[in-house]
N, C-alpha and C positions, 0 to 999 in steps of 0.2 A: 817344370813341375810335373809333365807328364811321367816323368821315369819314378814318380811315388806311389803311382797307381798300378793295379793291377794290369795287365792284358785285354783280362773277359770284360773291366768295367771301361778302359778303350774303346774297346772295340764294339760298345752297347753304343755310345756315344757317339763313334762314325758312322752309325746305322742307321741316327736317329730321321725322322723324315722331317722335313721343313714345310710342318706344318701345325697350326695352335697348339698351346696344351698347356701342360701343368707338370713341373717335374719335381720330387721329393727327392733331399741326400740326406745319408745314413751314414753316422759312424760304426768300429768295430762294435759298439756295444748296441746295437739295433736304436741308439736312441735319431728321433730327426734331427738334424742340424739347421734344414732350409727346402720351403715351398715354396717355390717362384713359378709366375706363368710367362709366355713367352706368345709373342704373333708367329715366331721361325723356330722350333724347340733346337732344331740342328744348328740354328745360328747363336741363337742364345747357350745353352750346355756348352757344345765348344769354346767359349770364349771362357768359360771357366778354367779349362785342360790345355791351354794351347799357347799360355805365358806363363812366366815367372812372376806371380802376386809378390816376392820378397816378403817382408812381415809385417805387413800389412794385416786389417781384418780377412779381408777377403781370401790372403795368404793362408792363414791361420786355418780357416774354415775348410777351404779346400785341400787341404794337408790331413782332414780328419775323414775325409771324403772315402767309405769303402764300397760303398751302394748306392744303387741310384734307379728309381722308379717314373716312370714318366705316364702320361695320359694324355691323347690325342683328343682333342674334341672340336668340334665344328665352327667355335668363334671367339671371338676374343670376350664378349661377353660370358659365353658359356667358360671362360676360362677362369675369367673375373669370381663368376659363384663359387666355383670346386678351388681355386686358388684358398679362399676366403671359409668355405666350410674346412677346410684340410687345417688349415692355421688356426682355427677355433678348435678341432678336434686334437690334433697333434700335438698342439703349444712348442713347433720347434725352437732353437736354441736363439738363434739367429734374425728370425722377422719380429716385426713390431707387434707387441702381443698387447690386446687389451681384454680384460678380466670382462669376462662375458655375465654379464647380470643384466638381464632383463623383466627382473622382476617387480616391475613399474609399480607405485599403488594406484588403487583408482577409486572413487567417488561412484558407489554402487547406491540405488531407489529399487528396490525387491519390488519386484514384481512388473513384471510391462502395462503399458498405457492400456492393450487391449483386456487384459486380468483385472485393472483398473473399473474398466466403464461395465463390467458383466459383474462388478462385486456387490451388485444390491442383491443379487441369487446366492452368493454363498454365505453360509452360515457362521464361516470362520472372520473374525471381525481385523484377526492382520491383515486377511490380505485387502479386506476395503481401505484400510490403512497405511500405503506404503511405508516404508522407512529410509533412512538416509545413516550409510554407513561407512568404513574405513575398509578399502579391501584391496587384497593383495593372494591373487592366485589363477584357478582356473577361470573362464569366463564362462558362465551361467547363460544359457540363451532364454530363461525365465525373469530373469533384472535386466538392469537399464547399467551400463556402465560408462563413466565419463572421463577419463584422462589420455593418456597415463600422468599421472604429473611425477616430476621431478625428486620429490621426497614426500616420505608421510606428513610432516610438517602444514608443506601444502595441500595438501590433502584436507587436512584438519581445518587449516583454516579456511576452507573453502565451504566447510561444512559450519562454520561457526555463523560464516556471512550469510549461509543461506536459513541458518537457524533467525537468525535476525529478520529476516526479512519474509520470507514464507511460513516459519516456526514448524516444520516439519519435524514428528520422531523421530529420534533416536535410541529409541530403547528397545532392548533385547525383545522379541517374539513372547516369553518365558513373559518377563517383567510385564508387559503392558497387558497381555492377557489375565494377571493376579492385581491390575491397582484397582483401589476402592477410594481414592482419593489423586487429587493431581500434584506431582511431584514439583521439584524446586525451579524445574526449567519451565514450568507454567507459571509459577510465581513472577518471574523474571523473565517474562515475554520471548522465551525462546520456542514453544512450544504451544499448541493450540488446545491441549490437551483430548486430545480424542479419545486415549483410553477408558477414561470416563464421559464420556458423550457429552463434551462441551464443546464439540465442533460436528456439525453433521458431515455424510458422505460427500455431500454436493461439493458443499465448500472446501473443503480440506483437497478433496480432488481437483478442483481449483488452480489451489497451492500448487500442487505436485505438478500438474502440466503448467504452469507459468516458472515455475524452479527447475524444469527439465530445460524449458525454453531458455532461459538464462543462463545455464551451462552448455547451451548451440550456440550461444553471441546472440539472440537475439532479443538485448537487452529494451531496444527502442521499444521494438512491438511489446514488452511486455509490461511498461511504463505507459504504452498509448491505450491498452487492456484494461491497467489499472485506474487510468484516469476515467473512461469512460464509465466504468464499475461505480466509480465513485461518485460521478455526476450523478447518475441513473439512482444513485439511493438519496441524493440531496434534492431532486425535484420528488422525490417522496418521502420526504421527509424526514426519509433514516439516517439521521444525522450521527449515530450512534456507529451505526456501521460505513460511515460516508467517512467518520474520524479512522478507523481502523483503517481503512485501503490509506486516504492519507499517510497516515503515519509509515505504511508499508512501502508508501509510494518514496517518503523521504528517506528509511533507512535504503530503499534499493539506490539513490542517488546518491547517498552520504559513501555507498561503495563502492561504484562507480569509482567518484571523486577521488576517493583511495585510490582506486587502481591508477599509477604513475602510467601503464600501459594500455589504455583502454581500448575499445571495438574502435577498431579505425578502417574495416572491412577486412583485414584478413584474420580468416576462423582460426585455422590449423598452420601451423609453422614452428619449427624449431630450426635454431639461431644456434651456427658453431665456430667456435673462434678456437685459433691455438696459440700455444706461446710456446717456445723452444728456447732452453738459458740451461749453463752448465751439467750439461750430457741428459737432461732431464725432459719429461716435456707434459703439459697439459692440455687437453680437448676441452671445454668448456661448453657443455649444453642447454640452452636455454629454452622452453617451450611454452608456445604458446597454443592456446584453447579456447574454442571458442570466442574468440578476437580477448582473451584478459592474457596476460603474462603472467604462470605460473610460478616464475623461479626458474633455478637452475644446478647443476649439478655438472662436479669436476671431473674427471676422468684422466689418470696417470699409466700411460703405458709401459709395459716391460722392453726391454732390449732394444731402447734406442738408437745408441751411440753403436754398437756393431751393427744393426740392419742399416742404417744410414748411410756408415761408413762402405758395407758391401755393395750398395746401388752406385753409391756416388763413384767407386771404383769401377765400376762395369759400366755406368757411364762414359766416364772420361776415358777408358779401352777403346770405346763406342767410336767412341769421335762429338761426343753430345754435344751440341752449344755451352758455352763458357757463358756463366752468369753467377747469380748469390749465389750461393751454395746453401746459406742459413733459408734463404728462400724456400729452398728446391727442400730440405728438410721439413719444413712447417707443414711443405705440400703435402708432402711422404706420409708423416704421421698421421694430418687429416684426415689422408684417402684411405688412408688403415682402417682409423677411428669409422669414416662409414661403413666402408666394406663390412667390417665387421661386427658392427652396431644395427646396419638396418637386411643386410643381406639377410632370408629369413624371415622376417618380424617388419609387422606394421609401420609404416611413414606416412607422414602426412606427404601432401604431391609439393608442396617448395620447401626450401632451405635455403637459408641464408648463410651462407658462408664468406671467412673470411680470406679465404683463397681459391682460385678459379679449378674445381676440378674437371676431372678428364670427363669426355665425351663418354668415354668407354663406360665407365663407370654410373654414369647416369642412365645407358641404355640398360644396363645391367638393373638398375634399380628399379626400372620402369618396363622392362620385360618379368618380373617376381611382381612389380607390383598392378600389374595389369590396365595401369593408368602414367600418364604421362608425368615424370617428376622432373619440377622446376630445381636451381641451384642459382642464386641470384650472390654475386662475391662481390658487387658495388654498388648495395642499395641507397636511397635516399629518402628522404624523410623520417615517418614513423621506424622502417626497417632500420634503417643508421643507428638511429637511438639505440633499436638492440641489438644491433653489434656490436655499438661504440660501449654499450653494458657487458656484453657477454665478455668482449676483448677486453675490459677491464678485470673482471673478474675472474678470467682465466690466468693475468698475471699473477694477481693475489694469491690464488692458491696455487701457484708455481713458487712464488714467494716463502707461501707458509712453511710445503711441504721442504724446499732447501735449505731453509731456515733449522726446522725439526731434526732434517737428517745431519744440518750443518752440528746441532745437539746434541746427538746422540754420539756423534763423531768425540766430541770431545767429554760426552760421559769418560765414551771408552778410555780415551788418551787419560780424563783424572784416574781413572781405578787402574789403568797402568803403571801412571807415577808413583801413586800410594801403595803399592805392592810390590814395586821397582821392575816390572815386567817389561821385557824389550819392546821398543817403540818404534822403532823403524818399520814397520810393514801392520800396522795396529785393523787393514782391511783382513787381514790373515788370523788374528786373536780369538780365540775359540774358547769357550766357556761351557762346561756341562754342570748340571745344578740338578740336584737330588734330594726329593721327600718322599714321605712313608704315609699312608694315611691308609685309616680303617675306620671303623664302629664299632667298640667295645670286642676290639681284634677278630670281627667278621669279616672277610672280603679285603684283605692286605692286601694292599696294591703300591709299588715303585713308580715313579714317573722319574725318567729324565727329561731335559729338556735342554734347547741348546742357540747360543748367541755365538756368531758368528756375521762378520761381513759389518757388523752396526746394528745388528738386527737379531731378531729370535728367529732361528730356520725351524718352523712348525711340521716342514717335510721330513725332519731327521729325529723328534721326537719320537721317545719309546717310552710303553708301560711294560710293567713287568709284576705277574701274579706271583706272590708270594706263598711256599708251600711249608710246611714242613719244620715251622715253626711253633713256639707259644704264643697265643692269640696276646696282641696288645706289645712283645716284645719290638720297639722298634728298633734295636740295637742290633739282632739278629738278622732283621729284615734288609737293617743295612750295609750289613755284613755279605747280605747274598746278592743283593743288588748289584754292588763295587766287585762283588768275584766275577757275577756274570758278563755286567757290563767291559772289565778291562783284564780277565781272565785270560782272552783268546790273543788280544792287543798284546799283552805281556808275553806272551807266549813266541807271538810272530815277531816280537822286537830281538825278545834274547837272541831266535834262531835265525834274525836278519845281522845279528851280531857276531855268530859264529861263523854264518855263510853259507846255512842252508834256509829251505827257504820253508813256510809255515803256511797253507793256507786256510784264512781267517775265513770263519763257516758264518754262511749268511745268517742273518737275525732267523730266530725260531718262531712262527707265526703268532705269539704271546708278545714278542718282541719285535714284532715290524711297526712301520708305521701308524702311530694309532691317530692320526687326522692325515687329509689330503692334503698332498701340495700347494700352497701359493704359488701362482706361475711366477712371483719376484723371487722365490726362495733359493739359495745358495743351490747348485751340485752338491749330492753328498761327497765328501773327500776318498778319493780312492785308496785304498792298502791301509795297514796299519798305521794310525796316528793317536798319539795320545791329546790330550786338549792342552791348552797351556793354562787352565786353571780350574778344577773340580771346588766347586761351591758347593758345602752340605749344611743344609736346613737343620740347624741344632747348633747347641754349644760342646762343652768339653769331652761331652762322652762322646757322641756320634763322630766326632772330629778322631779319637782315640780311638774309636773302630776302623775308620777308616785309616786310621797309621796301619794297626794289624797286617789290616790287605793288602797295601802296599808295599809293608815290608815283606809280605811273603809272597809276594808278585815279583819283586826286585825293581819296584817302581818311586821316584823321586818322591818323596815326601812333602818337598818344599811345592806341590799342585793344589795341596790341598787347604782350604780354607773354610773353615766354619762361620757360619752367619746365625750369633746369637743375639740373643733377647737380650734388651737395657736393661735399666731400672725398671719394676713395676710395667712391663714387658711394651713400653711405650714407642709409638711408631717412631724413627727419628734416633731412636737411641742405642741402636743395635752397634756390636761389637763384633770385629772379625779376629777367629782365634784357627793359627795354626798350626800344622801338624810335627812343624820342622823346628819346634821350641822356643818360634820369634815372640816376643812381647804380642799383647792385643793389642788391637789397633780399634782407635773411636775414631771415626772419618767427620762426623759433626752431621748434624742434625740436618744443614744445607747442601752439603758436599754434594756436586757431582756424580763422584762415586760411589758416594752411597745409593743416593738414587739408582743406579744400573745394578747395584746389586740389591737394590729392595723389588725391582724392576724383573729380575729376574726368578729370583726367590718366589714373590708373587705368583709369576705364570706356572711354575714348578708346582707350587699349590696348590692353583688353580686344575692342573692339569691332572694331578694326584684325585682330587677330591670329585672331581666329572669319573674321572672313571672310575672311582671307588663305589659313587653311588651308582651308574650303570650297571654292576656289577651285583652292587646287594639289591636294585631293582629287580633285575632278572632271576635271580634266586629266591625273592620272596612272591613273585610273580608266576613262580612254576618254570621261567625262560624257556629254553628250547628243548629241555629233553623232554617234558609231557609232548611236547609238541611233532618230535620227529616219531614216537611211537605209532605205527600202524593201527587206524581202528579207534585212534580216540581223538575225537573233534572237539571241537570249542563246548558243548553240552556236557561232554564226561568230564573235560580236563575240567571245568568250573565247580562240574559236581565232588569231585575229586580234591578240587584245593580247600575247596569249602569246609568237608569234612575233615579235613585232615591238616587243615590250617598252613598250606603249603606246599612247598615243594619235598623240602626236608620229612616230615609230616609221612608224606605220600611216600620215600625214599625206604621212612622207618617203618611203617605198616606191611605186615605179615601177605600174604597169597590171599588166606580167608579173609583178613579183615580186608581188602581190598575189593574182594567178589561181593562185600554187603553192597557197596554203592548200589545205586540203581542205574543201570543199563549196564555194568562191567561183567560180563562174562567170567567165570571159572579159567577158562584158557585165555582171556582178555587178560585177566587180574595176572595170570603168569607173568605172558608178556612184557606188563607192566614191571613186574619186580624182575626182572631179570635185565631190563633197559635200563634200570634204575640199579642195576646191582656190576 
């Protein structure tokens, strides 16, 4: 294997020292391939240079191998974080990649306990009033925040149970400051109504520290609070209010009761199971708060099946113990899913796991997290429950998504039969789909958009501003679209025909990606390719422009397929007409295939009409060119749009009419027209 390598990147690799670290490879095209850490870097690197992988993953990987970056560091922990930050930064080709979202929501009460007990001094009546709200972003060190939970959902209903039970606000700042009357969630005992001063400060603050108490777990004392409250007003008599704590006292028990998971003593815990089935695989997060069981939430990693296959191969090089193999997978992905889940970002101190991870990895998580974290892989009692939940749940939605993708597979495979398109490699089937969309022909804009793989590749989507047209004509638009889009492609084909060579000039920055990558998203395709099938959004005519192109491209006709409107333009009834003179084809209302390309057509629309309005927002908004001008800040540009109704407005106004503003200087007003010109 070594004779595919360079010299200089040898001879980095015999240098290397044996000792921790972290090495990154690089293909020709600077993209990463693989971040791995190592206890011995020299012992580990060599083993990749120093046999014949044959064609294998690992084979495969190391054949693309032209670079190689390494990083010493002091421990295998220390190796464990920068391994882990590098794989979330990078998203190399090759490791277990999971979609980094930590955007947990969380169960926010404005205002802290201490803003609380000092609000009989302030004059503003929110903040004697906390509220209880749906939040998701940065954390406020003036609130009280309590999760993360697992989805908004949870959230919600967590905020429903404490409505019941405490009737704590929820209404806007805005809203509760303007009511003259108590609204509908006072009527229906969700709400104490304070707005209107049908609860005083005393009591309602109450509330709020026995409803904070309740989302710590500590549900008893807040029951033995409320009993004693209630006694104390039935030896005087206040039976009126002796009823109320009751009644509070049974809905907090009636949820209790709900909760299948209740305070069995532990607060803080989240519960993670995997399931690994046909090259796929799921994390399964479950968490618990407070001692209540929030729910839970899936997690589907990238690039299974080669990072597995690469370890398990440098294993068995190793000399590693012989055992499952499926085992030693499930472990893999787990230890991913933490690494790269909690490395960074708050943990509760245990976790329940359903496989025993490494030592290493825990000191790792207990050195960032400055407190000692537990990993319990063979619990019993209450904890079994939620594992033997989570480990269920993990299968299901391993299930659903194989199921979905098993679906979508055979989308593909009906709209190939119905079109007669070759089926032997239907993973390689590439689709581009084409619409025009504007406002009364302001801000024309192209979208393609592209399926590939079973799936819409969102990284290889292009917009395209349309110029130089008559407002409103889509025929024209479509016309420029298809020359730009397979102009250059046509070009490099002829001249790969003849035998010299063409090269195809990167997209034009109007034409690059207009959304980020999905880290599952195909490779874009390297060198000229045509797609094996252009779908355009329209019937007879757009289809009939798009012959034009093609014929003066010197490009097959039979790619092209138009996706018209039914009868009385009904979803379900559309008709595909193509370019190459075949009969129309009705796929049926149920079909498959039609779904894939109503499927498609849809996101093509979808994708057309965001950035059309992006587009006429910024230009009715003043966009960027008021803005990059020297000397005019947010006061002028406003006083500016105002008068002038715009951007355009401002674009058509004279020197002088420009210097009337107030604060626009004579050599300002220049400026401006000449930015604008």
């Amino acid at each position: 294997m070594s004779d595919t390598h360079s010299e200089q990147l040898l001879a980095e690799v015999a240098a290397l020292p044996a000792l921790p670290g972290v090495y990154r490879y690089f293909d020709a095209q600077g993209q990463v391939l693989y971040v791995g850490k190592a206890r011995n870097l020299k012992k580990r690197v060599s083993s990749y240079f120093q046999k014949d992988h044959g064609g294998t993953r690992i084979g495969h990987m190391v054949s693309k191998i032209v670079r190689m970056e390494t990083t010493v560091v002091r421990s295998e922990a220390e190796a464990l974080l920068l391994e882990n930050n590098l794989i979330k930064t990078l998203n190399p080709k090759f490791n277990i990649l999971f979609r980094d979202d930590k955007s947990y929501p969380y169960l926010k009460i404005t205002g802290t306990r201490e803003t609380f007990r000092t609000a009989g001094a302030v004059p503003v009546p929110m903040l004697a009033f906390p509220r209880m709200a749906y939040y998701r972003g940065v954390i406020d060190k003036r609130h009280s925040y309590y999760g993360p939970y697992p989805s908004a959902w949870a959230v919600k209903e967590s905020i429903t149970l404490l409505q019941k039970v405490f009737r704590l606000r929820t209404c806007e700042d805005t809203v509760f400051a303007n009511r003259t009357r108590p609204c509908l969630l006072y009527q229906i005992k969700r709400c104490s109504g304070p707005c209107v001063d049908l609860v005083d400060m005393e009591a309602y603050g109450r509330d709020v520290t026995a409803a904070e108490r309740f989302l710590r777990g500590e549900t008893q004392a807040v029951l033995d609070e409320l009993e004693q409250r209630m006694l104390a007003h039935a030896e005087k008599l206040e039976f009126e209010q002796a009823a109320e704590i009751r009644n509070q006292m049974s809905a907090l028990s009636r949820v209790l009761h709900q909760q299948s998971m209740e305070n069995v003593g532990d607060r803080d815990v989240d519960i993670l199971a995997v399931k690994v089935q046909g090259g796929k695989a799921c994390v399964n997060l479950a968490m618990v708060r407070g001692g209540r069981h929030l729910g839970d939430r899936p997690y589907f990693p990238a690039h299974v099946d080669d990072a597995t296959q690469i370890d398990e191969g440098l294993e068995a090089e190793a000399g590693a113990r012989a055992g499952d193999a499926l085992e030693r997978v499930h472990l893999r992905v787990l230890e991913a899913f933490i690494a790269q889940h909690y490395l960074g970002a708050a943990l509760p101190h245990t976790l329940v796991t359903s496989h025993a991870v490494s030592k290493d990895l825990l000191d790792a998580l207990t050195e960032q997290n400055g407190a000692r974290v537990h990993a319990v892989h063979q619990p019993r009692e209450h904890r079994r429950a939620w594992l033997d939940m989570a480990q269920k749940n993990a299968e299901i939605a391993l299930a659903r998504l194989l199921a979905e993708e098993g679906s979508q597979q055979a989308r593909t495979r009906a709209l190939a039969e119905a079109l007669g398109l070759p089926d032997d490699n239907l993973d390689e089937l590439r689709m581009e789909c084409f619409d025009i969309s504007h406002t009364a022909g302001e801000s024309t804009q192209a979208s393609c958009v592209v399926f590939e793989a079973h799936k819409m590749q969102n990284s290889q989507y292009r917009r395209y501003n349309i110029e130089g047209i008559t407002g409103g004509d889509d025929y024209a638009a479509m016309r420029q679209v298809l020359q730009r889009r397979y102009g250059k492609i046509a070009e490099a084909l002829r001249a790969e025909r003849e035998g010299a060579t063409v090269q195809v000039e990167a997209p034009s920055a109007e034409d690059a990606p207009a959304e980020p990558a999905r880290e599952d998203a195909t490779e874009a395709p390297k060198g000229p390719r045509m797609p094996d099938l252009v779908l355009v959004d329209g019937g007879k005519g757009q289809v009939s422009m798009a012959r034009e192109v093609f014929q003066q491209l010197g490009l097959d006709l039979s790619l092209i397929v138009g996706v018209e409107k039914g009868e009385g333009r009904k979803v379900g009834l559309e008709e595909l007409v193509f370019a190459d003179g075949r009969e129309k084809v009705y796929l049926g209302h149920d079909s498959a295939a039609l779904m894939l390309v109503a499927q498609i057509r849809d996101e093509a629309h979808r994708f057309a009409i965001t950035g059309m309005r992006a587009a006429r927002a910024k230009v009715r908004t003043g966009g960027s060119k008021l803005e990059d001008i020297p000397g005019v800040g947010p006061k002028k540009r406003a006083r500016l749009l105002q008068r002038f109704g715009g951007v355009r407005g401002v674009a058509s106004a004279s020197v002088d009419d420009l210097a009337t503003v107030e604060g626009i200087s004579p050599e300002l007003a220049d400026a401006i027209y000449r930015a604008l010109h």
